[in-house]
C-alpha positions as CSV (number, residue, x, y, z in Angstrom):
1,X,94.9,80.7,88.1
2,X,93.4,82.9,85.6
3,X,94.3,82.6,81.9
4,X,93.8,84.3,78.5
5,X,93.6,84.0,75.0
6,X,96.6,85.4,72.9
7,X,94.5,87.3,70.5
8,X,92.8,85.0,67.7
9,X,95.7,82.2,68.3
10,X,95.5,79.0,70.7
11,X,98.1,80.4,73.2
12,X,97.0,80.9,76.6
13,X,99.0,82.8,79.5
14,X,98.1,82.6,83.3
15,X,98.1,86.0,85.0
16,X,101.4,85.6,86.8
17,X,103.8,84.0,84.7
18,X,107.5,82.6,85.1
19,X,110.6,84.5,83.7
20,X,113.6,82.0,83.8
21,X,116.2,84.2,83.1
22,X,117.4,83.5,86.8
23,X,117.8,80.0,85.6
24,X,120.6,81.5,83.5
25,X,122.5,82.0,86.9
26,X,121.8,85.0,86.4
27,X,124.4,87.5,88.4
28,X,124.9,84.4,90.4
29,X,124.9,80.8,89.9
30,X,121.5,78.7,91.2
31,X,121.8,75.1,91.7
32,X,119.8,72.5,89.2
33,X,118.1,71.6,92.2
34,X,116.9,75.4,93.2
35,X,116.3,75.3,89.0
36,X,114.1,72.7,89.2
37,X,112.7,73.4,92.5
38,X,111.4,77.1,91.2
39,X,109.6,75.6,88.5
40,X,107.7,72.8,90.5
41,X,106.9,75.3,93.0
42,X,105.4,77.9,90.2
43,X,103.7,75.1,88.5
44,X,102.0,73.8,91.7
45,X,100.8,77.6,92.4
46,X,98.9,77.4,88.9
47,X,101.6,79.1,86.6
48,X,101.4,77.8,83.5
49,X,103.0,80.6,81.4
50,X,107.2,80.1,81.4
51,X,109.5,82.7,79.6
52,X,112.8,82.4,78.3
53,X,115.4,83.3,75.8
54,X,119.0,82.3,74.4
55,X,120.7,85.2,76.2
56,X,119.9,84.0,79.8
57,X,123.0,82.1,80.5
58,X,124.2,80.9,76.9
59,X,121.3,78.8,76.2
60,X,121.4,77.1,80.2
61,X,118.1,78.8,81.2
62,X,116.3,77.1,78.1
63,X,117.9,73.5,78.7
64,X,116.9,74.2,82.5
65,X,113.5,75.0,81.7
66,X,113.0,72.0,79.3
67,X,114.0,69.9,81.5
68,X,112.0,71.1,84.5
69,X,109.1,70.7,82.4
70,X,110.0,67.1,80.6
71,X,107.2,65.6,82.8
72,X,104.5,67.8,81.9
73,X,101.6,67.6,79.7
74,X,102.9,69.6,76.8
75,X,99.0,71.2,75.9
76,X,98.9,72.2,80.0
77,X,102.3,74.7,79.6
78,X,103.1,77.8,77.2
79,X,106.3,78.5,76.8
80,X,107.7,81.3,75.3
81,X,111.3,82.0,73.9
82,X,113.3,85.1,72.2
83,X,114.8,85.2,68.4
84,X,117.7,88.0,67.7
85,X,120.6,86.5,69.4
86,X,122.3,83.5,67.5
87,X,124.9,81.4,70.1
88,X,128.0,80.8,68.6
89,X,130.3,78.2,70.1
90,X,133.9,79.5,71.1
91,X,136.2,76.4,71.6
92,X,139.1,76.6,74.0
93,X,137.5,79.6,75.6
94,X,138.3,80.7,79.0
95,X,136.4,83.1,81.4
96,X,133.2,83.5,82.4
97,X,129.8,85.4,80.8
98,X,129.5,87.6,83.5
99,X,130.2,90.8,81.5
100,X,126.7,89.9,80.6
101,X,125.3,89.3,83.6
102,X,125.1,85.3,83.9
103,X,127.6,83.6,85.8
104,X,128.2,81.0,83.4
105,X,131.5,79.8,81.8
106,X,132.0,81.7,77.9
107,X,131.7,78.5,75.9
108,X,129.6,80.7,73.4
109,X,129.5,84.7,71.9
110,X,126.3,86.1,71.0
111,X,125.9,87.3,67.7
112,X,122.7,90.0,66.5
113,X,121.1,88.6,63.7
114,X,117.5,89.3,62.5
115,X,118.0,88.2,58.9
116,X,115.5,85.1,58.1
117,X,118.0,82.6,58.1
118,X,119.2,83.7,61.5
119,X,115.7,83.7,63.0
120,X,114.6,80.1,61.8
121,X,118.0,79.1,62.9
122,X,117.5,80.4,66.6
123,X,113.8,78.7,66.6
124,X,115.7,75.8,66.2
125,X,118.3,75.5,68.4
126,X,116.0,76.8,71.2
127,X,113.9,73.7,70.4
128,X,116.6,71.5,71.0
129,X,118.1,73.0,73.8
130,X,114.0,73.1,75.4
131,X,113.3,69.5,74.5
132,X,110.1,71.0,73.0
133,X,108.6,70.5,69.0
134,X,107.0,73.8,69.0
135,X,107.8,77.1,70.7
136,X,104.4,78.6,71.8
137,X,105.3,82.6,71.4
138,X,108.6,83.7,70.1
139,X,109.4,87.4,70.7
140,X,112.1,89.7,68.5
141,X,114.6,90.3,71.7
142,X,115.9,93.8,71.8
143,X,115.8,94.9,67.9
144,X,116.7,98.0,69.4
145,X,119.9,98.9,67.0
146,X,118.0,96.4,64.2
147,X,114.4,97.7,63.8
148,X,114.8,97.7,60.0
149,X,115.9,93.9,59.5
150,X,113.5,92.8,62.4
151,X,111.0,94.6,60.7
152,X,111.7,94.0,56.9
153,X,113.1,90.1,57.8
154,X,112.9,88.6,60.9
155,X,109.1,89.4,61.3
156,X,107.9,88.0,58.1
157,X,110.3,84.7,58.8
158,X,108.3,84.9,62.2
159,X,105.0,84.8,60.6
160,X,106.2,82.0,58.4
161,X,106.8,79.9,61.2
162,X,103.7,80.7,62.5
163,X,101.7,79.6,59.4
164,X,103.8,76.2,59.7
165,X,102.7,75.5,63.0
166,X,106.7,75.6,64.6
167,X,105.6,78.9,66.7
168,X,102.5,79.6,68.1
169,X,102.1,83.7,68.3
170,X,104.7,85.9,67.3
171,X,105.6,88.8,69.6
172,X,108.2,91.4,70.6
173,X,109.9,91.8,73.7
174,X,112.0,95.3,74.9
175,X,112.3,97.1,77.8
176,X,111.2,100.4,76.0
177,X,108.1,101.3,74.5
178,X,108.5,103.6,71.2
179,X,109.8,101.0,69.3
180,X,107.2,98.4,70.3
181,X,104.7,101.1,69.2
182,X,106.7,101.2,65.8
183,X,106.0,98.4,65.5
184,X,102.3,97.9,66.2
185,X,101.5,100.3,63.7
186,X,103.7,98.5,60.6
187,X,103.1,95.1,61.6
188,X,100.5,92.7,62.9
189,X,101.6,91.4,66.4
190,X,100.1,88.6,68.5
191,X,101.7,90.2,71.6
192,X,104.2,92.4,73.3
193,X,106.5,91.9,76.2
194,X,107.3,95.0,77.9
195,X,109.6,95.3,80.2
196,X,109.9,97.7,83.6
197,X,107.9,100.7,81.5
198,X,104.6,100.4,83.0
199,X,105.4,99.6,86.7
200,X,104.1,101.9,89.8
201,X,107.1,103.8,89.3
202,X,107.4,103.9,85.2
203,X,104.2,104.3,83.0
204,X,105.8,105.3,79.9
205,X,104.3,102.5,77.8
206,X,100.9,104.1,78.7
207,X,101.3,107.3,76.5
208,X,101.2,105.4,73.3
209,X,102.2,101.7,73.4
210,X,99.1,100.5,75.8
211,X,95.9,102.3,73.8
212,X,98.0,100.9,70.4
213,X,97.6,97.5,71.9
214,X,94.0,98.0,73.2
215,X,92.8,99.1,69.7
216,X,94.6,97.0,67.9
217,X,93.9,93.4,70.3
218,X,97.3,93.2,70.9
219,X,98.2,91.2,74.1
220,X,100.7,93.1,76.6
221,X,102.8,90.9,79.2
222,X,104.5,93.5,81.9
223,X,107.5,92.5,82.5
224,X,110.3,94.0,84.6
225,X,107.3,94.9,87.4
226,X,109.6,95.4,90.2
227,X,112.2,97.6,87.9
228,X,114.9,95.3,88.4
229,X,114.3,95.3,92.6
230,X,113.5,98.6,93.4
231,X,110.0,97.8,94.2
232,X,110.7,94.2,95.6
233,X,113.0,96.0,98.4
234,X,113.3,100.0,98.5
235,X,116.5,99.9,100.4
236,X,119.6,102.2,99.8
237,X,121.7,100.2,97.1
238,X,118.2,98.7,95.5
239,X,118.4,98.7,91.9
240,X,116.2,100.0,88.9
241,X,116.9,99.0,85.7
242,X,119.8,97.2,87.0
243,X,121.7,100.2,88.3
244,X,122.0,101.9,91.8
245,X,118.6,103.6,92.2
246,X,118.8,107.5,92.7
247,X,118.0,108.8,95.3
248,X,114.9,110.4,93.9
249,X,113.5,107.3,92.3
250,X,114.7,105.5,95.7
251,X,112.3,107.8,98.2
252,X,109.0,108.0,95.9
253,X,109.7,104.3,96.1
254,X,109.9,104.0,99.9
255,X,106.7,106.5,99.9
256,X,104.7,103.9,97.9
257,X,106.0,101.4,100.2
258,X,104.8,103.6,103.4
259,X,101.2,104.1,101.4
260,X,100.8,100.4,100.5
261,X,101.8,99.3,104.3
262,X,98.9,101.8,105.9
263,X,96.7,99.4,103.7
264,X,98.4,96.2,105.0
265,X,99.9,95.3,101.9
266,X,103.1,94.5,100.7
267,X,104.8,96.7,98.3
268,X,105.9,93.3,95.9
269,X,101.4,92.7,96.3
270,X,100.6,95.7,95.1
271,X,103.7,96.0,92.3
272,X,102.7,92.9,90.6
273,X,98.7,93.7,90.7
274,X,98.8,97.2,89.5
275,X,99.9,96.4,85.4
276,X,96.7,94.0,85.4
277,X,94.6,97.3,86.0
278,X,95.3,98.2,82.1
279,X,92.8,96.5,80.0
280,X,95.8,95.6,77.4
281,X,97.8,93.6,80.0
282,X,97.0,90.3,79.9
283,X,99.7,88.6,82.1
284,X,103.3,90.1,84.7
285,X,106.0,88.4,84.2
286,X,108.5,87.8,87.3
287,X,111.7,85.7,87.9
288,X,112.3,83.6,90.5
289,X,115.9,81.5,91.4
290,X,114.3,79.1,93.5
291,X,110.8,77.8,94.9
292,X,110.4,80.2,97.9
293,X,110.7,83.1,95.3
294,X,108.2,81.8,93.3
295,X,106.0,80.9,96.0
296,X,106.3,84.3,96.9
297,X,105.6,85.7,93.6
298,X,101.9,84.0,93.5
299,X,101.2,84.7,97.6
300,X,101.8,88.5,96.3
301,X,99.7,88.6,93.6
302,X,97.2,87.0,95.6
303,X,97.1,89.1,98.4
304,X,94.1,91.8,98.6
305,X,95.0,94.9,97.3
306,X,91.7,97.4,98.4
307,X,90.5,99.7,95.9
308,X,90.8,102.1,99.3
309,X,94.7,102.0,98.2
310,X,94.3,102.9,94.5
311,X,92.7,105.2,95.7
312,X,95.3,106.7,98.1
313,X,98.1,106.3,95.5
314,X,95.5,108.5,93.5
315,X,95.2,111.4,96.2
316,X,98.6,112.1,96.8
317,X,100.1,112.1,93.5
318,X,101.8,108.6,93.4
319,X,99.5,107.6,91.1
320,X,98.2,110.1,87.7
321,X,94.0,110.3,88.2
322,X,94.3,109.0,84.3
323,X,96.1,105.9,85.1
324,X,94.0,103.0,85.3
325,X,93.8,100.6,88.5
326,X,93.1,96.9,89.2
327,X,89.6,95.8,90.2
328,X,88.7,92.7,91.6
329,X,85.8,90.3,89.9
């Protein structure tokens, strides 16, 4: 599978790439065997780019994904994790995290911290709970309510652990794009993640965020390309951004879906192809629970998607003539 160069730093990422928040039993719980199984079945399709973060299921989808990967040549992999979010342990505690959205028992509270301390703290504990001596990219999760400490603190501790060799490329990872390009302009940045704003459906990050990026060198990983499900499966009750889709948003999906099939291709092919069409993006990043979704994921972003359907989506509006397409080399 394709890879690239994170800007001037000895990261790599594969086009598709792995998110592991699933792994987090997320909404619902996954086996360790599905875990594991999702893994080895994205590592033998040639993804070598995993992505996770504290948040996904109090610290389970790291230890998951650390351990999935235990037998792995450690240059062959990049992994990637999140700072912002510090786990604090909650003895005695009863319940479950799914409030949150990860069906795990509450044996920890997240706390926001993007002070220094908080951040080199976080890079630690992830690397205990990955099994891992470095972290390949850490991202600032969701500053959203924090831009000023992320900016003024957690950044420069970042950069720090950069320069000592713990992290490898420093990023930021939201699912909006104003802040991100914030951001790009008061900060050097290896890379962003951004997450369901620059899908068929949502190419907000392409007013400013994407040229910011291309001028600057700054890697983009699309995240979020199916919107939460929307464009995996346009059915009624289909989500977007992890609510009920409206019904507006819910019929220009099913159109694209109508479009894509009069080309023979599926709507999840054509989904996680189209972000790769911006000169900026570099990898998509997808989840999968277990090994047929990820087996899925790299069969779709396989498939053929014919510069006859661009082309389509173009002539009748479900694309912007502006908006830049994928070509095949």
């Amino acid at each position: 599978m394709r890879s690239t160069r994170i800007g001037t730093t000895a990261v790599h990422v594969t086009e598709l790439s792995f998110g592991a928040a699933a792994l987090g039993n997320l909404y619902r719980p996954v086996s360790e065997e599905q875990a594991a199984g999702a893994v080895d079945a994205a590592w033998r399709a040639g993804i070598r780019y995993f992505d996770t973060a504290p948040h996904y299921g109090l610290g389970l989808s790291e230890r998951r994904l650390g351990a999935a990967l235990r037998d792995k040549p450690r240059d062959a992999f990049t992994v990637s994790t999140k700072v912002g979010r510090i786990l604090e342990p909650r003895p005695g505690a009863e319940g479950d995290d799914l409030a949150h959205g990860f069906a795990v028992p509450a044996t920890h509270e997240r706390r926001w911290d993007f002070s220094a301390a908080g951040v080199r703290r976080s890079v630690e504990e992830s690397l205990g709970r990955l099994g891992l001596d470095r972290i390949d990219i850490a991202y600032l999760h969701d500053p959203d309510d924090h831009a000023d400490q992320a900016l003024g603190e957690a950044y420069p501790e970042l950069v720090r652990l950069r320069d000592e060799g713990v992290v490898g490329a420093i990023g930021l990872g939201m699912n909006q794009s104003a802040l991100p390009a914030r951001f790009l302009l008061e900060c050097a940045l290896d890379v962003v993640l951004l997450a369901g704003r620059y899908t068929l459906l949502d190419q907000d990050g392409l007013a400013e965020l994407l040229p910011l990026a291309e001028e600057k060198g700054t890697a983009v990983v699309a995240g979020g390309v199916y919107n939460s499900g929307l464009l995996a499966d346009p059915r009624p009750g289909a989500t977007f951004d992890y609510t009920e889709a409206p019904a507006e948003l819910l019929a220009r999906a099913q159109e694209l879906q109508r479009t894509c099939a009069r080309h023979g291709v599926p709507l999840r092919a054509a989904a996680l192809r189209f972000p790769l069409g911006h000169p900026a993006v570099v990898s998509v990043l997808t989840g999968a629970r277990d090994a047929a979704e990820a087996q899925d994921a790299a069969a779709m972003l396989d498939a053929d998607t014919p510069e006859a359907l661009w082309a389509e989506l173009r002539e009748r509006g479900q694309l912007d003539p502006g908006v830049p397409v994928p070509t095949r080399s």
